[in-house]
N, C-alpha and C positions, 0 to 999 in steps of 0.2 A: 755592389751597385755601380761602380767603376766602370767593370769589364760591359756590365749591360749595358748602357751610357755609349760606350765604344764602340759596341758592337750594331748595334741601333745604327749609332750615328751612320756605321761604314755601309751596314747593309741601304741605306739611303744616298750614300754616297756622298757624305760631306766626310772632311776632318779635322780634327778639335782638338782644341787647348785649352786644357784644364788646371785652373787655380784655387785651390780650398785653404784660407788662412785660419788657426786658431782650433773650434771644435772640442773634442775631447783630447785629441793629442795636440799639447800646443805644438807649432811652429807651420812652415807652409807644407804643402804636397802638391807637385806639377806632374803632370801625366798629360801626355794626348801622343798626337803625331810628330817625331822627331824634325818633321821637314817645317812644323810651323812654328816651334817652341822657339826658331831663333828670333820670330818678328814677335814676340810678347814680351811686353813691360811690364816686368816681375812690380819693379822698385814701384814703379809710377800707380799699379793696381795696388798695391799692398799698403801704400804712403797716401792712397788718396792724390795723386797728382794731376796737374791735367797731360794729357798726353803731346809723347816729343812733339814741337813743331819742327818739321821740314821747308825748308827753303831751298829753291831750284833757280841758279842764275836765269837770268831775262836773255833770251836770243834777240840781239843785237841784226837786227838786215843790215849786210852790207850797203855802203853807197855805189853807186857805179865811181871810178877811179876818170876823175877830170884831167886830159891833156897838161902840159904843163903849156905856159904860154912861152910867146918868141923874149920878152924881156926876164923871163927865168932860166928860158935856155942857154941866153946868152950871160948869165950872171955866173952858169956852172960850166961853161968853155963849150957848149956843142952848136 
């Protein structure tokens, strides 16, 4: 069932990741495409979790950079 599943899928042109927990043999079985199996969350599918959240720092816009004035420059000798 597997390979059909695979092959389906590819003749249509997607690729897949596949998680089957329990069944008649316990334990897991992961199959699909090696390039997707790194982004699946084994633990978080299997444990019922909600999935990683990500967080991306905030970009910051620069300010424009203010002159210094004449009683600063003269505080630092120029």
């Amino acid at each position: 069932m597997i390979k059909i599943i695979k092959w389906l899928s590819h003749k249509m042109g997607f690729k897949i990741a596949m998680i089957k927990i329990g069944g008649k043999v316990p334990g897991i079985i992961i199959d699909g495409d090696k390039e997707l199996l790194r982004y699946v969350d084994i633990t978080g599918y299997t444990f019922k979790k909600d999935p990683l959240k990500r967080t991306y720092p905030k970009f910051v816009k620069p300010e424009p950079i203010k002159p210094l004035t004449p009683k600063q420059l003269k505080e630092i000798g120029l």
